[in-house]
C-alpha positions as CSV (number, residue, x, y, z in Angstrom):
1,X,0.0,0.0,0.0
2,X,1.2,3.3,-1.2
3,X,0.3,6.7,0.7
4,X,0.4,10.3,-1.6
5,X,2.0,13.2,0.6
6,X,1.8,17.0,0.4
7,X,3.7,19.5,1.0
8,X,2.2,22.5,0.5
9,X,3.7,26.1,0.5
10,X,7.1,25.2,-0.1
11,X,9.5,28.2,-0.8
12,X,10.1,28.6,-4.3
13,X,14.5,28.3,-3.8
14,X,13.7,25.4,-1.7
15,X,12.0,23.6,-4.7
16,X,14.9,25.1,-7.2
17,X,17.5,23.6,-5.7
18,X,15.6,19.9,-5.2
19,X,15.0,20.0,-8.7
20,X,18.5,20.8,-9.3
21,X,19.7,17.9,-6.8
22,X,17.2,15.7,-8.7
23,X,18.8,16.1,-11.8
24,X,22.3,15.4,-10.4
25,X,21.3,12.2,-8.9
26,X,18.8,11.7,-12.6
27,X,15.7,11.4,-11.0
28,X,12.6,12.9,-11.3
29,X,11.8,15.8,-8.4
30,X,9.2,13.1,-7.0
31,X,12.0,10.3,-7.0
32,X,14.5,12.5,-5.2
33,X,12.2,13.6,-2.3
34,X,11.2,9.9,-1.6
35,X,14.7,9.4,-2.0
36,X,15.5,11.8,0.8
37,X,12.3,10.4,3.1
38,X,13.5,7.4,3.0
39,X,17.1,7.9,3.9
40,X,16.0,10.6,6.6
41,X,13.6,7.2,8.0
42,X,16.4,5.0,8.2
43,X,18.3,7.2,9.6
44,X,16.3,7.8,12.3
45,X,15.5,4.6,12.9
46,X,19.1,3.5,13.1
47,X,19.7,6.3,15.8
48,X,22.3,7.9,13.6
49,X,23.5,10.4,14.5
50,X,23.6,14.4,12.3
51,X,26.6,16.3,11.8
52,X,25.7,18.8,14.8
53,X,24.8,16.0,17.0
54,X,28.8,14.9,16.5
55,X,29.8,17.8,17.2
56,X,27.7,18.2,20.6
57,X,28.6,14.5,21.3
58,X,32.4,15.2,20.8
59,X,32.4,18.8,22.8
60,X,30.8,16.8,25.7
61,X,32.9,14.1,25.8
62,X,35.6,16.9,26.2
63,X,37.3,16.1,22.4
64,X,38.3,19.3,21.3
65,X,40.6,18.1,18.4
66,X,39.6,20.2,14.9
67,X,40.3,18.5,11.5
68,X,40.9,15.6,13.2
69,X,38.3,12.6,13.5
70,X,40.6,10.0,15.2
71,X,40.0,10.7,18.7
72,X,36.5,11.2,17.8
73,X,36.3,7.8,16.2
74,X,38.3,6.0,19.0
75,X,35.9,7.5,21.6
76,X,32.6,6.0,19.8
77,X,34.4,2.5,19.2
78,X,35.4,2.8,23.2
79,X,31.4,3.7,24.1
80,X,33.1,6.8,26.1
81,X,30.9,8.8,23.1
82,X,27.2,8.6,24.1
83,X,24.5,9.6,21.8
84,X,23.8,13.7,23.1
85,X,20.8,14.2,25.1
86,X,18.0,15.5,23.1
């Protein structure tokens, strides 16, 4: 079963630059926003985690290293990084 969704007054630049994302990836503007939904979905349901919420995670875990990710990395692998507090 299939479910048609809406979104309804959507900025006019917004729409430009999906339509110019679509093309990059060669898909229509409807492929590349189900595209998009359903990597936002699975993202949230594997608890990833968004480039801010690294950034909080790493600044609470006290790693304060810039342009590098190794201590960052090392930290997650350990389970000294948890997921930041939402």
């Amino acid at each position: 079963m299939t479910v048609t969704l809406s979104i309804k007054n959507a900025p006019v630049a917004v729409v430009q630059r999906l339509k110019l994302r679509a093309q990059r990836h060669r898909r229509s503007l409807q492929g590349e926003l189900l595209a998009l939904i359903e990597a936002a979905s699975r993202e949230e349901a594997a608890g990833l985690l968004g480039p801010e919420e690294v950034v909080a995670a790493a600044r609470a875990a006290g790693i304060a290293s810039r342009g590098r990710s190794a201590p960052l990395i090392r930290a997650m692998r350990e389970g000294r990084l948890g997921a930041p507090r939402r």
